[in-house]
N, C-alpha and C positions, 0 to 999 in steps of 0.2 A: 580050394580049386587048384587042381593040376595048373604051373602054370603056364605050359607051352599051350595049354588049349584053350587057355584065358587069351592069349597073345593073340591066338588066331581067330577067337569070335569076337573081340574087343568091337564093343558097336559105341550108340549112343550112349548106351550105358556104362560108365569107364572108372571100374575102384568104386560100386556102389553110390556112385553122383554122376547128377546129369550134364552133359555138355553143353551149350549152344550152339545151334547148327553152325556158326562158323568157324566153332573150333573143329565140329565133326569134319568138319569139309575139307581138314588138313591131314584126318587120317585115311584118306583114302587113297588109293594105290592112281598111278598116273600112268600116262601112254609110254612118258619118256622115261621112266624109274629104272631101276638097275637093281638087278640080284647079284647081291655080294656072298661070297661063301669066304669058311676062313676055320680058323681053329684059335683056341686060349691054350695053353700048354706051360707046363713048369716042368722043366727038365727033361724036355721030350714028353713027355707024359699031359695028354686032356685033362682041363680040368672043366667041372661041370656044375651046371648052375649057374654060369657066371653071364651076365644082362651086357648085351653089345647093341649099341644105337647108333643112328644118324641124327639124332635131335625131333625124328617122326614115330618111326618104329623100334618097336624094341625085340632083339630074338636073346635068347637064351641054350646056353652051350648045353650039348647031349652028354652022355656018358663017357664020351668020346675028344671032350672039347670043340667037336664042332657048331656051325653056329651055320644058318642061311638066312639074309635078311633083303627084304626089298626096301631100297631105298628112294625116299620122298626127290623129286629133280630139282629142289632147292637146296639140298644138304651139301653141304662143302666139307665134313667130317664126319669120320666114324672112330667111337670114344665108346670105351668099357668101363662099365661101372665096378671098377677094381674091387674085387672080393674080398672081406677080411681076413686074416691070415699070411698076408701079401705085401711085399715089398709095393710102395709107390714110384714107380721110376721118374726121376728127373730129368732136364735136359737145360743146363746152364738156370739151374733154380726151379723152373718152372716145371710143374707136375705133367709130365707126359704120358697123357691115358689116354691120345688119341691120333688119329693117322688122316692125313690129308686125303680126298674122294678121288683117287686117279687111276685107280686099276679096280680088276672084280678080286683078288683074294688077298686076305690079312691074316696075317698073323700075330695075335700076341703073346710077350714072350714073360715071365711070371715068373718071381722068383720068395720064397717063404719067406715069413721075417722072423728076423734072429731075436724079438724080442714077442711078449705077445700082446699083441695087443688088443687084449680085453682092457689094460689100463694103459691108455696112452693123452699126449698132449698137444696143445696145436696153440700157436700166435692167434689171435683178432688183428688184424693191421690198418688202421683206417687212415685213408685220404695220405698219402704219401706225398703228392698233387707237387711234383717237380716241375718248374717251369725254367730256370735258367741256372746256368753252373754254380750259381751258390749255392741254391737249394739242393742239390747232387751232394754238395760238398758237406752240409752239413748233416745230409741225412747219410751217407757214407762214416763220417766221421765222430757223431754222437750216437743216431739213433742206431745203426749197424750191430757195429762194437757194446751194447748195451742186449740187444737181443743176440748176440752170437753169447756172449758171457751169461747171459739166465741160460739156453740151451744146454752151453756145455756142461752145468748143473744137470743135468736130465738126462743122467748116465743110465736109468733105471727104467726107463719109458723111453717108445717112439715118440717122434714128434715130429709133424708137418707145421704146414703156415696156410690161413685166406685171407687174402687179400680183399676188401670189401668195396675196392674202386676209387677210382678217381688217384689211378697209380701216376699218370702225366697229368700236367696241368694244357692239355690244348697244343702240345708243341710235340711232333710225332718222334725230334730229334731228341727227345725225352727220355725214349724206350730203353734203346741201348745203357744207357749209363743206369735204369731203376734196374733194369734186370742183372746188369755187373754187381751191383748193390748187392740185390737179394739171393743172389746166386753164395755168395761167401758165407751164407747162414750155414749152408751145404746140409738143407732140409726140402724136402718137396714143396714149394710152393703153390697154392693156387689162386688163381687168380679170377676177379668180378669186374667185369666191367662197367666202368660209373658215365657219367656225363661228361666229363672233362677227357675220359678217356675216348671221346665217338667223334666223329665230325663230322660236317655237312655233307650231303649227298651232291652228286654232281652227276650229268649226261652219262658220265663213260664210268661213275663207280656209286649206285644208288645205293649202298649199303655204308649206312653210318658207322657201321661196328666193323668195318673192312680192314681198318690198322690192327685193332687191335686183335682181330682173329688172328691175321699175317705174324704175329709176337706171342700170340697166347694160343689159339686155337678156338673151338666153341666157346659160346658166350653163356651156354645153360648145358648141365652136365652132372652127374651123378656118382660117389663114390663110398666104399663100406672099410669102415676100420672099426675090429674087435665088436660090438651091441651096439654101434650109432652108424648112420644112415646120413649121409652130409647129401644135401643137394644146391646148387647154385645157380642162380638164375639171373634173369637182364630184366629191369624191373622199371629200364631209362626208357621211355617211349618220346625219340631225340630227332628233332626237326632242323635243329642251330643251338649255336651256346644258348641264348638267350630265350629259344623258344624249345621246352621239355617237359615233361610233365609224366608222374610215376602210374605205370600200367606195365602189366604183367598181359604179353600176347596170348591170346589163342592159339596157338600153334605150341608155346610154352605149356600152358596149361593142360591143356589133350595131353603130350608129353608126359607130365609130371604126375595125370594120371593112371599112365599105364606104370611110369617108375615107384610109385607110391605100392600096387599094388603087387609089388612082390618082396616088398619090406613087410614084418611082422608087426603088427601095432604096440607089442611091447617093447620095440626098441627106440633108442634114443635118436632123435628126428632133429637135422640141422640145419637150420636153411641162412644161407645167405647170399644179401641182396644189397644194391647199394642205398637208393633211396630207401627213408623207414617207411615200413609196410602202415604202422599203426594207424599214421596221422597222414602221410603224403601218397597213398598209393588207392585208385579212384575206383579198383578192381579187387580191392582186399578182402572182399566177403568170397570172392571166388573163390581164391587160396583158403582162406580158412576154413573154408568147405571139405577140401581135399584134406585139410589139416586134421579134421575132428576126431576121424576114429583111432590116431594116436593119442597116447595120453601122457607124453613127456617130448614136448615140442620148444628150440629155440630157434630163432632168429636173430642174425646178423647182422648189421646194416651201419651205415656211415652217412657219409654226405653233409652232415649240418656242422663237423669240425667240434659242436658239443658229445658229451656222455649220456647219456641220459635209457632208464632201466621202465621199460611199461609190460604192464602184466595185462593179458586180455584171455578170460577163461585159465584155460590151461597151455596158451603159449605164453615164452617170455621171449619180448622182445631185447635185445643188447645194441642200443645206436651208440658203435663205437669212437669214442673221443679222436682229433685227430692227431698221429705221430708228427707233425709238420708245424701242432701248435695253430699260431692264426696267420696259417701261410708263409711261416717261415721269419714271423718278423720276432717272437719272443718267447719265453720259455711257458706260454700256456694259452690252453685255448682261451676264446671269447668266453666263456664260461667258466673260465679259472681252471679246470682240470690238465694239470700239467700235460707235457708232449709224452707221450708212452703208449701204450698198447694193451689189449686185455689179453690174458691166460687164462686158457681153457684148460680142466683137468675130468677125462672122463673114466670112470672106474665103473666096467659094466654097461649098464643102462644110465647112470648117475652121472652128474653135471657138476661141478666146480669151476667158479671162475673168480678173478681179481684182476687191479690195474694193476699194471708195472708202469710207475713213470722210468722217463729218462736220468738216468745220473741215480736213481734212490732202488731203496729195498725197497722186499713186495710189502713190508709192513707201513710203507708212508702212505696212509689211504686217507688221511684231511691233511687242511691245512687250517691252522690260525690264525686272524688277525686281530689285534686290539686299537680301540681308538680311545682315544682319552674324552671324558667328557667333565663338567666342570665338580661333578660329585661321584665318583669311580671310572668304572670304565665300560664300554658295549664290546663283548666278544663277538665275532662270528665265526662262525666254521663251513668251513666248503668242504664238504663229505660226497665228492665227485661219484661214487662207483654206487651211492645211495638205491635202495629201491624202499618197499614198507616193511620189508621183514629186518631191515636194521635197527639198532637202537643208538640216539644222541645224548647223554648223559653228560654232568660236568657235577663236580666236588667244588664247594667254597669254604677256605681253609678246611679242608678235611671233613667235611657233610656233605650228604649225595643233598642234592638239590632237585633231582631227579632231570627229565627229558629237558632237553634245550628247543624252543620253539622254532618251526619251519615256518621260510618265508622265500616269495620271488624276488630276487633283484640281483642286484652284479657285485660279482663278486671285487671287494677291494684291488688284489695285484691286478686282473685286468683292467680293473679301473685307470691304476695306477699305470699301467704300459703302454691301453689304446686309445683312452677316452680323450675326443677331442681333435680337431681339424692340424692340431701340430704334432699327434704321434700315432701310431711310432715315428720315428723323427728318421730314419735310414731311408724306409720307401714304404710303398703300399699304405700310404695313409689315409686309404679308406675304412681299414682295419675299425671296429669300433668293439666293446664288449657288448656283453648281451646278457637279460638275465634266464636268469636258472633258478627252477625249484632246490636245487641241494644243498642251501643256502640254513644254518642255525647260527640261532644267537643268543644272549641272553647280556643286561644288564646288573651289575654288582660293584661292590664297596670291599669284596674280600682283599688280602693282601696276596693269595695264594690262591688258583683255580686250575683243580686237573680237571680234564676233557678225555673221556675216556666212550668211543666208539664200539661200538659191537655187529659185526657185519651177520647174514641170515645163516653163515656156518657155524658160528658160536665163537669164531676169531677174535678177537678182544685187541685193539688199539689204542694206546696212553699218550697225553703231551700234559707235561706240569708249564704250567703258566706262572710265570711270578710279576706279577702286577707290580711291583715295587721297584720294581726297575724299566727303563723306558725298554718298551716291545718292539718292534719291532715287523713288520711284514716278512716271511722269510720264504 
């Protein structure tokens, strides 16, 4: 279907799924609405095709780069869904593809990218969750300098950054100092808003997400790099810290269905959200709705400070470990996955991804620990970035022995750092570990035992154990 005349009959019926009357009820045009006119141009020159919204409607640029769209009287932004092909512009880090609602014409200004990006890369960033100048200081100081140094490897590819939320911890004097942070990557960043990042409404500002548009801009917004399709959404339905709970609005959703329908289903479809969709969002069948007639769909998502990889049909979901550790107090989350980040690598329509912890190469993807017991010894391995198409294997003295058994519980170093009303011993000693499925282990008498991982790309990861000497947690 043409799609300017898709845009202008868009009914009940939106991308082949039905709405609910109260999301319809957000695409209909208002007394007080405003028609914006405007143009997208690169070098003087229209460019065309290219999707311009207020977070209601969506128009699409003529042959001409013009674009006329009437805008919803709640939108406080109008954001293009930057074309591939196309430079991301930034503005002190933060991806700027959108323009504050204060006049009737826009212009945006477009410039090619010097690399192309059919294969390009992008950070996962999860839970940053700054609350007071220490936390600045070490996420400046370790985790910064750790992703500026993998980037500047990535002389061969574009690369941006999403941020999956929860960028402040509750403290608005937060902002300034993340965004100085993430601005030194000197890559487009975008950004999700999480829970910690919203606050309480008040008489004179009922919009919970009001700081953080003031720093970021829209809270759900759409962009195209090289065959994938990234969209981002607010997924926090935020009453108070303590009272929130994960839904994706109707007004988001209508949205997402006119954005979906002008992406081709053969390409690669990326959403991210803060809350995970899988397990904590009460409106997930809706998305997945929207989801179906793509057939290589992931998601994003943070919030729980674990890793953790869930497969539902044909999407996969990625709940990003978090870069901050457990809050800033030691070198891994409650779940043992050290403080680091995931990388994305898309080639095409095709998806690659791994952790990067803090301080290590991208090949440190477990960790070992050995405890002695009174007739050999019980291995475990925490294989964090885990899903089911990995394999756990281990050698005793030199014989495969084959898979190494999965089980839930906690992992030893966290055990070791939070378990218990007297640590961490600095501060936040409500800190506790938590268990995780990506937990192996296996008991033996060898003197010698290699552990040898295989992630679902065929990557192949080694650590020789030597039991004969005291081990150590490392």
């Amino acid at each position: 279907m043409n799609r300017r005349i898709f845009l202008k009959s868009a009914g009940l019926l939106v991308g082949g799924y039905c709405l609910s009357e109260s999301a319809f009820a957000h695409l209909q045009a208002d007394d007080h609405s405003s028609i914006i006119r405007g143009r997208v141009v690169a070098v003087s020159k229209g460019v065309q095709g290219v999707a311009v919204s207020d977070g209601y409607a969506i128009a699409v640029t003529d042959k001409n780069g013009d674009y006329q769209i009437t805008t919803n009287p709640e939108s406080a932004f109008l954001f293009i869904c930057n074309p591939s092909g196309y430079e991301i512009e930034q503005d002190a880090g933060f991806a700027a593809i959108y323009r504050s609602l204060d006049q009737q014409h826009y212009t945006f200004h477009l410039r090619k990218s010097e690399l192309d990006d059919l294969h390009h890369g992008f950070i996962g960033l999860g839970d940053p969750q700054v609350r007071v100048q220490d936390d600045v200081r070490q996420f400046q100081q370790e985790s910064i300098p750790d992703m500026q140094q993998f980037i500047q490897l990535q002389t061969h590819r574009s690369f941006h950054g999403i941020s999956v939320g929860d960028s402040i911890w509750d403290k608005p004097d937060m902002w300034q100092p993340y965004q100085e942070a993430v601005a030194q990557l000197g890559i487009p960043f975008f950004q999700t808003v999480g829970n910690h990042d919203k606050h309480e409404s008040t008489q004179h500002q009922p919009d919970t997400a009001a700081l953080f548009k003031m720093h970021c801009g829209p809270t759900y917004y759409s962009f195209n790099r090289g065959m994938a399709h990234y969209v981002v959404l607010d997924n926090v339905n935020y009453t108070s810290i303590k009272d929130y709970n994960g839904e994706i609005s109707a007004e988001q959703l209508a949205w997402l269905a006119k954005d979906l329908a002008l992406v081709p289903h053969d390409h690669l479809l990326i959403l991210s959200v803060h809350i995970p969709v899988y397990n904590a969002v009460k409106n997930k069948q809706d998305l997945y709705a929207l989801l179906a007639p793509f057939s290589n769909v992931h998601i994003l998502s943070g919030h729980t400070h674990q890793n953790t990889n869930h497969i539902h049909q044909h999407i996969f979901e990625h709940t990003i470990a978090s870069v901050c550790g457990a809050w800033w107090t030691g070198s891994v989350c409650t779940d043992g996955t050290p403080r680091g980040y995931a990388v994305f690598e898309v080639q095409g329509s095709t998806l690659s991804w791994c952790y990067k912890s803090i301080g290590k190469d991208t090949d440190y993807q477990f960790r070992t620990s050995v405890q002695r017991l009174n007739k050999g010894h019980r291995i475990t391995v925490n294989v964090w970035n885990y899903d089911p198409e990995w394999k756990v294997q281990w050698y005793a003295d030199g014989k495969l022995m084959g898979h190494m058994d999965q089980t839930k519980t906690l992992d030893p170093l966290a055990r070791s750092l939070y378990e218990g009303p007297q640590l961490p011993a600095d501060r936040r000693g409500w800190v506790e570990p938590r268990r995780t499925a990506h937990i192996f282990y296996t008991q033996t008498r060898a003197k010698q035992v290699q552990i040898v991982v295989t992630d679902r790309f065929g990557r192949e990861f080694k650590e020789d154990v030597n039991l004969k000497e005291t081990y150590a947690i490392s």
